[in-house]
BAFI-3210 file (N, C-alpha, C; in Angstrom, 3 decimals, decimal comma, padded with zeros to 6 digits):
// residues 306
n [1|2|3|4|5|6|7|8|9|10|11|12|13|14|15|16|17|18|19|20|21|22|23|24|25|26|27|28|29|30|31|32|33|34|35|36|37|38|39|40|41|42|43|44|45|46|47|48|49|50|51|52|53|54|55|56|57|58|59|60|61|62|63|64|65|66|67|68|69|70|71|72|73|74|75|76|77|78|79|80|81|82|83|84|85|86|87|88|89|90|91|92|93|94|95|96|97|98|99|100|101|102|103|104|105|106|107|108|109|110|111|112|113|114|115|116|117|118|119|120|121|122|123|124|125|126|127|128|129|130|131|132|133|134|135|136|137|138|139|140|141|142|143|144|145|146|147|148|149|150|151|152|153|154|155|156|157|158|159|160|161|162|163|164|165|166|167|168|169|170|171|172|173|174|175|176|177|178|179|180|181|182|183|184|185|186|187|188|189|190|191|192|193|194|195|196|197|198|199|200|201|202|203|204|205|206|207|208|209|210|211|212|213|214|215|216|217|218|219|220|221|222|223|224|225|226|227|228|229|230|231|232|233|234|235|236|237|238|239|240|241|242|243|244|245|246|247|248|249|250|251|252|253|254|255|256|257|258|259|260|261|262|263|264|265|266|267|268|269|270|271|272|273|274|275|276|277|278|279|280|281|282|283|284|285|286|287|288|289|290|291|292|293|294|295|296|297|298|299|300|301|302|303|304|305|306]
n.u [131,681|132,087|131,589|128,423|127,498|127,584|126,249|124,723|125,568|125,210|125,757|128,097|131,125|133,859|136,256|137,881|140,018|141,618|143,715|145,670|146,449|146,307|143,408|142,172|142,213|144,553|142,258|139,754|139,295|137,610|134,515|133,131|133,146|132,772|130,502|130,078|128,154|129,517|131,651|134,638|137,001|139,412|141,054|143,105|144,423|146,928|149,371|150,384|150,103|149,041|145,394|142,904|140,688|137,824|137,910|135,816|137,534|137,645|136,352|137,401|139,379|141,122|143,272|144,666|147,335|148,626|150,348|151,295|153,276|152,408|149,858|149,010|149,892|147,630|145,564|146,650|146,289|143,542|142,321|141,361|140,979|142,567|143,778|145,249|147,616|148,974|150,932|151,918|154,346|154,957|155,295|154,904|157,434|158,519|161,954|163,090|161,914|159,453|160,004|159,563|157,715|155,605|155,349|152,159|149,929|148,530|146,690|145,583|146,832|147,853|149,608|151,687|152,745|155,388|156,907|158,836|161,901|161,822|159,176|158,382|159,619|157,488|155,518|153,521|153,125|151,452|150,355|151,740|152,519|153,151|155,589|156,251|158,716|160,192|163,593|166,042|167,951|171,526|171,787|169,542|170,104|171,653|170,237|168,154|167,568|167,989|166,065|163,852|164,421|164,101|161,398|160,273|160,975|160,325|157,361|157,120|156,233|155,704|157,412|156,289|156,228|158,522|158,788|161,100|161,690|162,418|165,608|166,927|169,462|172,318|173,928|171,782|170,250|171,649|171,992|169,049|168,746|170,170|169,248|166,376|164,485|162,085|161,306|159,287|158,673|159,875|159,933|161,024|161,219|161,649|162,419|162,801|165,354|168,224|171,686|172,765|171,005|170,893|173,264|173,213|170,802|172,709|174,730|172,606|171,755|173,901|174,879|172,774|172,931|175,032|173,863|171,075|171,733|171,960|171,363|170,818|168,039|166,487|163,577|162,256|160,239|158,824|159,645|160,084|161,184|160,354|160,947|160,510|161,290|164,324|165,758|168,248|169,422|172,183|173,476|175,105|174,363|171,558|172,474|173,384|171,239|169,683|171,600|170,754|168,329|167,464|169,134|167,684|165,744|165,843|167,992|168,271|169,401|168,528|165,400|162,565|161,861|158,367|157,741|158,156|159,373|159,541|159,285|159,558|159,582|159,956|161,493|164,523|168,066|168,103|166,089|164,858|166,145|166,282|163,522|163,783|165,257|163,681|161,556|162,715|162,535|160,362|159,146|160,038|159,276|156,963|156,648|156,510|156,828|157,473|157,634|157,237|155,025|152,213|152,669|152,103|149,583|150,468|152,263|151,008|149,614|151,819|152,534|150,913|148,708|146,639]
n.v [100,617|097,869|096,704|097,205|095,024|092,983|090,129|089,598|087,866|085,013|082,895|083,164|081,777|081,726|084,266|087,324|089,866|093,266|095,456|098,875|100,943|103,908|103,978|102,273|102,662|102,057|101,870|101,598|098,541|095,132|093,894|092,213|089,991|087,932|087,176|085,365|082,289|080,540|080,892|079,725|079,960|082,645|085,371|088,527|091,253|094,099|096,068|098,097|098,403|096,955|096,402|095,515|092,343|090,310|086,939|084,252|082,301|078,962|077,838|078,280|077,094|077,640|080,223|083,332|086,023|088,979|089,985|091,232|089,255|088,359|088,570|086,441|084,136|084,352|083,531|081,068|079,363|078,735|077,937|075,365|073,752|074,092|073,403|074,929|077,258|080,861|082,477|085,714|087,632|091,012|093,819|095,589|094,011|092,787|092,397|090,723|087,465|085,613|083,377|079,838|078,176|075,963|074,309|074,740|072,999|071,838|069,561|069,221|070,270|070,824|072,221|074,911|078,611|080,242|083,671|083,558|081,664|081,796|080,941|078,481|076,927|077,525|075,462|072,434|070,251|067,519|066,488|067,685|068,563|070,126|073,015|076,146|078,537|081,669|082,928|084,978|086,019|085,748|084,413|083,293|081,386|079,864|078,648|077,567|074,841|072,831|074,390|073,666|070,493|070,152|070,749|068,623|066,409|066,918|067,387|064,595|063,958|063,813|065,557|066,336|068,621|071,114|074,529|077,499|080,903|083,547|084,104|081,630|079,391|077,522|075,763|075,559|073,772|071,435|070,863|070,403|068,061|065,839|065,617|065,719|062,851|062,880|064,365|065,221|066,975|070,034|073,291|076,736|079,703|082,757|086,240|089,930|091,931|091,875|091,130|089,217|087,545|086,195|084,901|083,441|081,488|080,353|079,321|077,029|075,907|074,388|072,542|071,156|068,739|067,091|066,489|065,867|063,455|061,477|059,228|060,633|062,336|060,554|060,030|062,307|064,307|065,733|069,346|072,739|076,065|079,627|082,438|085,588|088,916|089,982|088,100|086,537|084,137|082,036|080,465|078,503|077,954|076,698|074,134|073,262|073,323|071,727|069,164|067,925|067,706|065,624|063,470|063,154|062,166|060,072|058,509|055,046|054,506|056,650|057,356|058,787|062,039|063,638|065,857|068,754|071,866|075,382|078,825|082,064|085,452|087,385|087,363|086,089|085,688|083,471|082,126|081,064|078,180|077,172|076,332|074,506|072,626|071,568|070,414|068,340|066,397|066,043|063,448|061,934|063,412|065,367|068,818|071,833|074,816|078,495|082,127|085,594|085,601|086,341|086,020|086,343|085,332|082,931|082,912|083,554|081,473|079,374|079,891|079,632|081,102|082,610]
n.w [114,823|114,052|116,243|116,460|115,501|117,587|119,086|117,138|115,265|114,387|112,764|111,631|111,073|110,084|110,086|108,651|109,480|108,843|109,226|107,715|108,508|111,045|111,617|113,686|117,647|120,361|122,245|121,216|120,436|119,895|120,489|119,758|118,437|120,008|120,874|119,131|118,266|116,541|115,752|114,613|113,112|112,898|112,115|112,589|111,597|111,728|110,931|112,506|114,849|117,958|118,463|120,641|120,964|121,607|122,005|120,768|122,985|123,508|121,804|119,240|116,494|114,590|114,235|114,123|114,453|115,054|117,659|120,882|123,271|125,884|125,165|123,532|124,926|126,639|125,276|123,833|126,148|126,779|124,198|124,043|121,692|119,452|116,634|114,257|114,074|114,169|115,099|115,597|116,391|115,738|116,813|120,028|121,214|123,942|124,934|127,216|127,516|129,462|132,418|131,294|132,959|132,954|130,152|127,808|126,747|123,878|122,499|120,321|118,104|115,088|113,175|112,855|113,106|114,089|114,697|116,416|117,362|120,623|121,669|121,136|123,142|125,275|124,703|124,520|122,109|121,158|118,635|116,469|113,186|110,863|111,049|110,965|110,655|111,570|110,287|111,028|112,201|113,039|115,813|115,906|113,263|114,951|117,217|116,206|114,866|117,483|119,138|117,808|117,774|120,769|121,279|119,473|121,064|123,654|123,317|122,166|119,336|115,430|113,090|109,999|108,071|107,958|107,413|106,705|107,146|105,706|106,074|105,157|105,835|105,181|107,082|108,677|107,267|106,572|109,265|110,334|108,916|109,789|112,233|112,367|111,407|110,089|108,204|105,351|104,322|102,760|102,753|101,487|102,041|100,765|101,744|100,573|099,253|099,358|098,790|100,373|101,073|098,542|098,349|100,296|099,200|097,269|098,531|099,747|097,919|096,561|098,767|099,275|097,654|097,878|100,411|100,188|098,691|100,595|103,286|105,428|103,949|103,194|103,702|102,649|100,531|099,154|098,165|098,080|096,903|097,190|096,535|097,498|095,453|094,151|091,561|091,160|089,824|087,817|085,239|086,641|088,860|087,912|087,299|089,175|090,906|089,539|088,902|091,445|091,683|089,411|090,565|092,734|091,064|089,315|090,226|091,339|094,025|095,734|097,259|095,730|094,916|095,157|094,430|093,273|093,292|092,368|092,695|092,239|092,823|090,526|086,857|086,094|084,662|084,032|084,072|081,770|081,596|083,517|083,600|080,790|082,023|084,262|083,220|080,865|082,933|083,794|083,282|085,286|087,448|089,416|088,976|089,715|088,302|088,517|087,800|088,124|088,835|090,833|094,230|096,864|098,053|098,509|099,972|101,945|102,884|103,099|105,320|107,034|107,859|106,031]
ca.u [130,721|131,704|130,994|127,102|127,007|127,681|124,612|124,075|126,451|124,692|125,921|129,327|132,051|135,167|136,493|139,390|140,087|142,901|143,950|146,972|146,363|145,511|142,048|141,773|143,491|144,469|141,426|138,893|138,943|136,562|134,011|131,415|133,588|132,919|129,553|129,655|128,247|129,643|133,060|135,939|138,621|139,541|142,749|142,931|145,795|147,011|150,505|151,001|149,872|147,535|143,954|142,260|139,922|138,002|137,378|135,200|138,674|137,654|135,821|138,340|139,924|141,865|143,551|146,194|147,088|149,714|150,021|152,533|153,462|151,443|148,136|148,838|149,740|146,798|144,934|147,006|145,928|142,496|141,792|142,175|140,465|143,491|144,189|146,330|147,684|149,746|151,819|153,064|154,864|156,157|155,104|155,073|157,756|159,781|163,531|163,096|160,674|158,766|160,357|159,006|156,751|155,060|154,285|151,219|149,911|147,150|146,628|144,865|147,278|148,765|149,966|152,022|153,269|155,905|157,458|159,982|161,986|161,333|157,625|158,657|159,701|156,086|154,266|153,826|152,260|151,957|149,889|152,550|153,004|154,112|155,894|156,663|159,622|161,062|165,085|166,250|169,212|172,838|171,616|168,370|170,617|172,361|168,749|166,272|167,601|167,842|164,654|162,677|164,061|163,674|159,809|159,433|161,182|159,278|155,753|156,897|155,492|156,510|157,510|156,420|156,598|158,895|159,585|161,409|161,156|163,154|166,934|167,310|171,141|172,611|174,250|171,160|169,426|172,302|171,718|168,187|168,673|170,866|168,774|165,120|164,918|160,829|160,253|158,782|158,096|160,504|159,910|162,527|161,079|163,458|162,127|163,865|166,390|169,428|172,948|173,631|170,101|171,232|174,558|172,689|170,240|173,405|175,128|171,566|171,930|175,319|174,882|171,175|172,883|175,345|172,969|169,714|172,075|172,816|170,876|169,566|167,071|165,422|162,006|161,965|159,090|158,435|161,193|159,746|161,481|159,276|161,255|160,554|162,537|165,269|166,086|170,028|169,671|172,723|173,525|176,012|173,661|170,845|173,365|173,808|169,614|168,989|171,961|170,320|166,542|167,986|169,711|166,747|164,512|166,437|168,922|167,789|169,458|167,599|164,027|162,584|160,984|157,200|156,948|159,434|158,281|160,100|158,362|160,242|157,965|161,069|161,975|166,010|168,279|168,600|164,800|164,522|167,464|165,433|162,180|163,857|166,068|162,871|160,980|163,331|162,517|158,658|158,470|160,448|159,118|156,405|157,005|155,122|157,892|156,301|158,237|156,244|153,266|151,822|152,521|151,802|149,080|150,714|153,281|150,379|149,164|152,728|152,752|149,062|148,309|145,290]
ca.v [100,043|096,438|096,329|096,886|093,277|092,119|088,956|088,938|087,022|083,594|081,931|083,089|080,529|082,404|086,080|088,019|091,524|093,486|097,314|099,085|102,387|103,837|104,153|101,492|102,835|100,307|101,939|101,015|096,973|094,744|092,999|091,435|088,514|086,898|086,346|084,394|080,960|079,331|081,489|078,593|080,319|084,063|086,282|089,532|091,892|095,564|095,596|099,476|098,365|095,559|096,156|093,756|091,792|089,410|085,890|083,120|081,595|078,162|077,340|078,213|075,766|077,903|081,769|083,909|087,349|090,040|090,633|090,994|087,579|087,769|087,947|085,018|082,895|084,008|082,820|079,534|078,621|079,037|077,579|074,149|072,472|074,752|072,867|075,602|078,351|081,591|083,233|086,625|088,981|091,831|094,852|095,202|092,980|092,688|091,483|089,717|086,444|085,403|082,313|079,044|077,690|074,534|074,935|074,624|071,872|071,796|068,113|068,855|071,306|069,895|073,677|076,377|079,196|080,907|084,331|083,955|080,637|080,873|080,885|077,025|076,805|077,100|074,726|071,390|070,074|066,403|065,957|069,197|067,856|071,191|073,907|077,422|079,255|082,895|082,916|086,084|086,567|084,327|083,672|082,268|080,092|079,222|077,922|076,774|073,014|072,873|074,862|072,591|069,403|070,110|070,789|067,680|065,862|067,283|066,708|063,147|064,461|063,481|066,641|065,919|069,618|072,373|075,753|078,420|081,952|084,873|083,895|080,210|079,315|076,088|074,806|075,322|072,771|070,479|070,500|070,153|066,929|065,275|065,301|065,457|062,605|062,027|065,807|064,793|068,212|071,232|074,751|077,649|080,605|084,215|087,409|090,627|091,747|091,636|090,398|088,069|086,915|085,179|084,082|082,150|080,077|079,428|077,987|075,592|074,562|073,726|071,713|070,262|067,670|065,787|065,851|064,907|062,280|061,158|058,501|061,494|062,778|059,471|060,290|064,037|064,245|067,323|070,187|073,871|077,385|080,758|083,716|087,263|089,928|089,953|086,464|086,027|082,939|082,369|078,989|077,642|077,376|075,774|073,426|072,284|072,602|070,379|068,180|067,747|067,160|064,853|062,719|062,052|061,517|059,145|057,246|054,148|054,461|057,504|057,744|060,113|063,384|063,359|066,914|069,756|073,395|076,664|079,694|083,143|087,083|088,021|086,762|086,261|085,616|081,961|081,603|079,797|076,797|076,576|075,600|073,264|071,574|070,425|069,889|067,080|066,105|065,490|061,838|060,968|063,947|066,150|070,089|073,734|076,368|079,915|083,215|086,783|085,728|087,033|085,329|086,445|084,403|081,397|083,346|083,795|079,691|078,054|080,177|079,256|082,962|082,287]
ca.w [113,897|113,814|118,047|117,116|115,526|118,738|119,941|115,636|114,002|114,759|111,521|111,411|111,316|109,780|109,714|108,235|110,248|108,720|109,086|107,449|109,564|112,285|112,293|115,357|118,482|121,186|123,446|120,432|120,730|119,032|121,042|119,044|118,164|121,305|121,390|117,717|118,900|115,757|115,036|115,134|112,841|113,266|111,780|112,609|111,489|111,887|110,903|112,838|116,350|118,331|118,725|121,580|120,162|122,515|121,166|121,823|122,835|123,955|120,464|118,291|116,052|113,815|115,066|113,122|115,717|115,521|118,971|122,413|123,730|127,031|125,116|123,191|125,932|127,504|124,139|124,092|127,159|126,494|123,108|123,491|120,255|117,946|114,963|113,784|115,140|113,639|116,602|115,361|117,427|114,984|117,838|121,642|121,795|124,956|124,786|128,413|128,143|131,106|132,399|131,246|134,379|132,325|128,349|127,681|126,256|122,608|122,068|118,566|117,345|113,751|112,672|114,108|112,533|115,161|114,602|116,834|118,299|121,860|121,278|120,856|124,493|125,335|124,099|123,877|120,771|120,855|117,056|115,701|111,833|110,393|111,722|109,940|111,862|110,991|110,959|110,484|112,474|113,526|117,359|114,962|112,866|115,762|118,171|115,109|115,107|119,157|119,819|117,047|118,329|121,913|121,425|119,218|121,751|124,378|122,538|121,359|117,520|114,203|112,201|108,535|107,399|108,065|106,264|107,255|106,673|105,910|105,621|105,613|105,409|104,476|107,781|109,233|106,619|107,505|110,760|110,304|108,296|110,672|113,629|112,323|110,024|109,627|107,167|104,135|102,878|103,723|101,983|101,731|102,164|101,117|101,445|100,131|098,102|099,808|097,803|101,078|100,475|097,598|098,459|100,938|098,452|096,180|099,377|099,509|096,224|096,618|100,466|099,381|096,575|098,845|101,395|099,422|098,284|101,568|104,339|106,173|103,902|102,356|104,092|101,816|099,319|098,567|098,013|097,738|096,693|097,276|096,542|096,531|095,650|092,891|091,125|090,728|089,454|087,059|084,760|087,063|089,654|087,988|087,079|090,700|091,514|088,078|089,466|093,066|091,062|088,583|091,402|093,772|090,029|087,834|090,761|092,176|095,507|096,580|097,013|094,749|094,631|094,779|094,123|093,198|093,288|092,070|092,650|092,061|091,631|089,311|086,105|086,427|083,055|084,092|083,658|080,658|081,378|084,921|083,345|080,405|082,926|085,343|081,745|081,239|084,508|083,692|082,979|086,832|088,784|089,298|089,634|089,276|087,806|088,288|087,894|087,323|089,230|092,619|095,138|098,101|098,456|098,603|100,556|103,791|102,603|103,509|106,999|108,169|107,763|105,763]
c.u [130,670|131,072|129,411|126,225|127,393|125,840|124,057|125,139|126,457|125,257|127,083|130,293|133,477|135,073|137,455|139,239|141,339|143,061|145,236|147,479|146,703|144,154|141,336|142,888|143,537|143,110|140,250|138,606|137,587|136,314|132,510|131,752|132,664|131,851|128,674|129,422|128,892|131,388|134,242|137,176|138,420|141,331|142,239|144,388|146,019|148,591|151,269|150,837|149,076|146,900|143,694|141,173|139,216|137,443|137,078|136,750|138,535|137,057|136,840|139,246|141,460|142,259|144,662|146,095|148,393|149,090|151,226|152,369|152,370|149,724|148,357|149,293|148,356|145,720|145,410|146,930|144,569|141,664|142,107|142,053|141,134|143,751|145,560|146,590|148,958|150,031|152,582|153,346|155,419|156,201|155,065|155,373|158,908|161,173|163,115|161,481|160,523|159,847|158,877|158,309|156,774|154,329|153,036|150,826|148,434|147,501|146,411|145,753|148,366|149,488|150,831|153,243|153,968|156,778|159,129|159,994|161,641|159,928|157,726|158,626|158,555|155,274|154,533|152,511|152,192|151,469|150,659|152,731|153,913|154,492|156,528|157,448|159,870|162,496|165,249|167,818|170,311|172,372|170,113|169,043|171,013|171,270|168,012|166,761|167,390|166,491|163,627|162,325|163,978|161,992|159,720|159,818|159,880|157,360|155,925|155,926|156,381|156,347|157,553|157,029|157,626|159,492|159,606|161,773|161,915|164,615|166,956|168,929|170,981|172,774|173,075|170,041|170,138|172,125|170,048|167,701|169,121|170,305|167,155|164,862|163,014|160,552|160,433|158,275|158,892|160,465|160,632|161,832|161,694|162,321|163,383|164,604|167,767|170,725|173,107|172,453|170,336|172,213|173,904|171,718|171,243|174,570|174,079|171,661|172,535|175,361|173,867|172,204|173,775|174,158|171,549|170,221|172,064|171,658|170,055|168,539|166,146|164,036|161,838|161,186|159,283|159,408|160,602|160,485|160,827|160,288|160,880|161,115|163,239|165,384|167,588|169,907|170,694|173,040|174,253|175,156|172,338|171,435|173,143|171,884|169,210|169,738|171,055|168,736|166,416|168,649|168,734|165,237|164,597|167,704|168,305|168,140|169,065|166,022|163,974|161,642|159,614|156,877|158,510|159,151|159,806|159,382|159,680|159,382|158,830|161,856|163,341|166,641|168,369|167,203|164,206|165,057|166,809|164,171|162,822|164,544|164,630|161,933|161,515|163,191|160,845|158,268|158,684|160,012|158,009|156,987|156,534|156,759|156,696|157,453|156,814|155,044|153,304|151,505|152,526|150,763|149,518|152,080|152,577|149,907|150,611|152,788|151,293|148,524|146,749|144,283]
c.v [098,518|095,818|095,971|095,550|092,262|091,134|089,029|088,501|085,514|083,149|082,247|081,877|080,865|083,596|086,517|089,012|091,904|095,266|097,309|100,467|102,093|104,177|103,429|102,383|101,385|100,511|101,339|099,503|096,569|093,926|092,037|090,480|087,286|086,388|085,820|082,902|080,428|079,940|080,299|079,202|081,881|084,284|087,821|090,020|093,158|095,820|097,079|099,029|097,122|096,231|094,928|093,650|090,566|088,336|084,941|081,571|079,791|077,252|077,028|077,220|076,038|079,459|082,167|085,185|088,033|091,117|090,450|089,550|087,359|087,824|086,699|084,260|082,853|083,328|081,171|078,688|078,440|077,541|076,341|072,857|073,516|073,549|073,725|076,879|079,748|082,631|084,444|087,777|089,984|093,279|094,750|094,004|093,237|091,795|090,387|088,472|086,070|083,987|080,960|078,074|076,025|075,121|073,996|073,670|071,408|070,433|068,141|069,830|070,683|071,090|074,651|077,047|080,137|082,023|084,519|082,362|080,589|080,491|079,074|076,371|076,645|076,451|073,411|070,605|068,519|065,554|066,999|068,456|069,067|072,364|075,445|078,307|080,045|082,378|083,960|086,440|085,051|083,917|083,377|080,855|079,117|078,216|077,205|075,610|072,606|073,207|073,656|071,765|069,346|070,195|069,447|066,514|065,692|066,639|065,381|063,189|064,296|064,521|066,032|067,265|070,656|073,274|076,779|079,421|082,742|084,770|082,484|080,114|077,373|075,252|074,624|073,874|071,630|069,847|069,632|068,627|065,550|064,974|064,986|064,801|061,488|063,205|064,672|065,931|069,461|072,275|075,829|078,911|082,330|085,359|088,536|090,703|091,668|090,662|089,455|087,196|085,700|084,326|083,097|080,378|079,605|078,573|076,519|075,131|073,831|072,290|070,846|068,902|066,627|065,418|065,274|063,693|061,011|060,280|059,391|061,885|061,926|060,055|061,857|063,717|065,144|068,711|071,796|075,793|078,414|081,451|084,585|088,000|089,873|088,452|086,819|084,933|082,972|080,597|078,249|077,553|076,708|074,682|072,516|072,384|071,434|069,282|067,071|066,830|065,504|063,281|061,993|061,470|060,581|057,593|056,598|053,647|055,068|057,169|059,252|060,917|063,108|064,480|067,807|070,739|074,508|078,027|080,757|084,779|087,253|087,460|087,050|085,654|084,206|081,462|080,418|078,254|076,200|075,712|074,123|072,218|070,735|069,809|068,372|066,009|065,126|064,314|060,873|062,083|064,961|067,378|071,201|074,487|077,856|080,965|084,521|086,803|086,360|086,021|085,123|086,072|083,232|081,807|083,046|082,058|079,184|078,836|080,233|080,980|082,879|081,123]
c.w [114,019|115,500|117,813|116,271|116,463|118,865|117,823|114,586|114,451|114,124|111,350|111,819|111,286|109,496|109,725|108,668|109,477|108,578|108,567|107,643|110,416|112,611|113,529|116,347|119,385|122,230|122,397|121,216|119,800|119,975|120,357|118,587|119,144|121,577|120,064|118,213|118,245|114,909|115,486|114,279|112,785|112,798|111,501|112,332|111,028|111,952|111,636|114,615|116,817|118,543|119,868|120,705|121,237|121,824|121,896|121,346|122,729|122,696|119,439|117,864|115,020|114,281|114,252|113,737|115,441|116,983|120,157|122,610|124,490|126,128|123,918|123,990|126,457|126,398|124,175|125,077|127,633|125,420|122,969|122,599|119,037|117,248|114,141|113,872|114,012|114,589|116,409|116,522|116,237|115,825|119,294|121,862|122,810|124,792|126,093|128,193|129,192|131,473|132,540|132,764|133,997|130,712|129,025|126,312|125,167|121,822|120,489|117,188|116,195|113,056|112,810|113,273|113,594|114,420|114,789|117,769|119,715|122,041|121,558|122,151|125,523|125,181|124,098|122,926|120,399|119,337|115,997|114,016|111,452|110,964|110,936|110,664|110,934|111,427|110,356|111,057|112,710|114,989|116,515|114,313|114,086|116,853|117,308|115,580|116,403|119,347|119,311|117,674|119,702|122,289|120,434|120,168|122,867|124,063|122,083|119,806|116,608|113,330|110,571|107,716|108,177|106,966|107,201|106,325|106,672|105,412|106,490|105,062|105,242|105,724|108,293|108,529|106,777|108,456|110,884|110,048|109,121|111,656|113,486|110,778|110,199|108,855|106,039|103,419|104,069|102,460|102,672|101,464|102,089|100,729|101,284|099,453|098,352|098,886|098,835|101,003|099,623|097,583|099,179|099,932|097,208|097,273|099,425|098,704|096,533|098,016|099,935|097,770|096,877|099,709|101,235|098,986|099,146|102,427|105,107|105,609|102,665|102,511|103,381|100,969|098,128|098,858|097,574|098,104|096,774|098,120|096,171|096,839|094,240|092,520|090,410|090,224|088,020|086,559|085,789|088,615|089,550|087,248|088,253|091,290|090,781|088,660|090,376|092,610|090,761|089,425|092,099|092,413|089,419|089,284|091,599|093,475|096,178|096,269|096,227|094,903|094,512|094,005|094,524|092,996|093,419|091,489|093,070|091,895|090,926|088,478|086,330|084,552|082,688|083,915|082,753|080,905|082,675|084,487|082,456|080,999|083,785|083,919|081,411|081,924|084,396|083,581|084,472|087,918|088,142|089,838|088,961|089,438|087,728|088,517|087,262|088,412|090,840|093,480|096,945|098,802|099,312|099,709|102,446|103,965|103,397|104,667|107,948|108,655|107,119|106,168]
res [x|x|x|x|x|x|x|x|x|x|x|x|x|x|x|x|x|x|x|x|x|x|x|x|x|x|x|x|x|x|x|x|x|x|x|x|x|x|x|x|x|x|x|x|x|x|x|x|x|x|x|x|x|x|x|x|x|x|x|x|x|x|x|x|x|x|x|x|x|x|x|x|x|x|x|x|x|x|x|x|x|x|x|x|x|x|x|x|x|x|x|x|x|x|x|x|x|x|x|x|x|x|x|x|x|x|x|x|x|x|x|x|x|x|x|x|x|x|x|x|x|x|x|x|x|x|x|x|x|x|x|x|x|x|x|x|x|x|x|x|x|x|x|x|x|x|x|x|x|x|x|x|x|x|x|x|x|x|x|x|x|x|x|x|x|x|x|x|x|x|x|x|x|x|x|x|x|x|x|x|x|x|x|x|x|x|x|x|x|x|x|x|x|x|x|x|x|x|x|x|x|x|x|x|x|x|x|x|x|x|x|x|x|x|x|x|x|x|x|x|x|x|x|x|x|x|x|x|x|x|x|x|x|x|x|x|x|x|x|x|x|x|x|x|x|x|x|x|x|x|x|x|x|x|x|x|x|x|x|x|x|x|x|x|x|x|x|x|x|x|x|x|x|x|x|x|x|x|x|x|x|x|x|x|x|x|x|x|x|x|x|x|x|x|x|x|x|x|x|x|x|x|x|x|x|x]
***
């Protein structure tokens, strides 16, 4: 059906595709993208399998794809007025990557939402501002800081944003701090419900209030939480987030907070002491408290998904 608006979608500019079947197979395909004169952003997504899809690659300004590696290289080597890019692999993925030849190189690309670190290895991004990485496993903790700064090296780019996705740990925000010292806005991303889940964001608490204190992370702005799943949150750890707040809002040797953000889907029992603690807070810092709400919006917003 959507093939026989192929040669009539003159006026199109943007289009959302998304299946949560199988009513596409992979012999289907969608070709009527391709001959949109005026299509520049495109996200397609089928979270059971890829679909081909052929796109007027060379236009495109904006792309979001669950798909095998080799057809997004062959996309990233294509499209070269991206702006911002969303790189997922979650199917036909091979353990063995190709070996790196020469990344490939998107002058205009300020965006990039990568699934998976070597994806990074590819590319060079010399306008990259923000970057949205999955970590999910220990040979993850162990590459994010390396992979990052070897591509901003590489690209000569000043990383303002990064957030990472899935299970962020502490050393890795350490590390992070230590070596890449132009972020000005880093978001913490936790999916799931997992008990080690949590142990992890009460290690961040605990690590983020020396080290927000600390020479490495003057240039920080903006500071953002977005969990879903269960909320552990218990007094003695918004104790040590209010600390950490309270420190870069009120002391005159740090720079301070522009913007402080705690976003939770599940009210926890520590709820209340969370809100009047940044409440307090309101006259030296701005910050959005949200528990309850839906946020999986804002969940596909901080990974260039939408």
């Amino acid at each position: 059906m959507l093939n026989a608006l192929a040669d009539r979608l003159p006026d199109l500019r943007k289009v959302s595709l998304q299946w949560e079947d199988d009513d596409l197979s992979d012999d289907d395909g969608i070709h009527c993208l391709q001959t949109a004169p005026n299509l520049v952003q495109v996200a397609v997504s089928n979270i059971n399998h890829f679909v081909p899809v052929d796109l007027p690659t060379s236009q495109l300004t904006r792309y979001s794809l669950d798909a095998a590696w080799d057809v997004h290289w062959g996309i990233l080597n294509l499209a070269t007025n991206l702006t911002t890019a969303y790189v997922n692999i979650d199917f036909d993925f091979e353990e063995e990557w190709p070996p790196v030849v020469e990344p490939v190189s998107l002058i205009h690309l300020r965006r990039l939402h990568a699934s998976h670190l070597q994806i990074l290895d590819y590319l060079n991004l010399p306008a990259l501002e923000a970057a949205a990485i999955r970590i999910d496993t220990f040979e993850d903790e162990e590459h994010f800081v390396p992979n990052l700064m070897s591509l901003a090296r590489r690209s000569s780019c000043e990383l303002k944003s990064v957030r990472l996705i899935g299970s962020p740990t502490a050393p890795v925000i350490a590390q992070l701090f230590r070596e890449c010292a132009t972020i000005e806005d880093l978001r913490l991303m936790f999916a799931g419900d997992a008990t080690n889940d949590w142990k992890d964001i009460k290690k961040i608490m605990t690590v983020l209030t020396p080290l927000l204190s600390s020479t490495d992370s003057q240039t920080l702005k903006t500071l953002r939480f977005l969990i879903l799943g269960k909320n552990r949150l218990n007094p003695a750890d918004v104790d040590v987030f209010l600390s950490m707040a309270e420190l870069r809002a009120r002391n005159a040797e740090y720079a301070a907070f522009d913007y402080l953000e705690w976003l939770v889907e599940r009210p926890g029992r520590a709820s209340n002491l969370m809100y009047e603690g940044l409440e307090s807070l309101k006259d030296d810092l701005s910050y959005h408290f949200s528990e309850g709400a839906q946020l999986q919006d804002l969940w596909r917003e901080w990974r260039f998904r939408s």
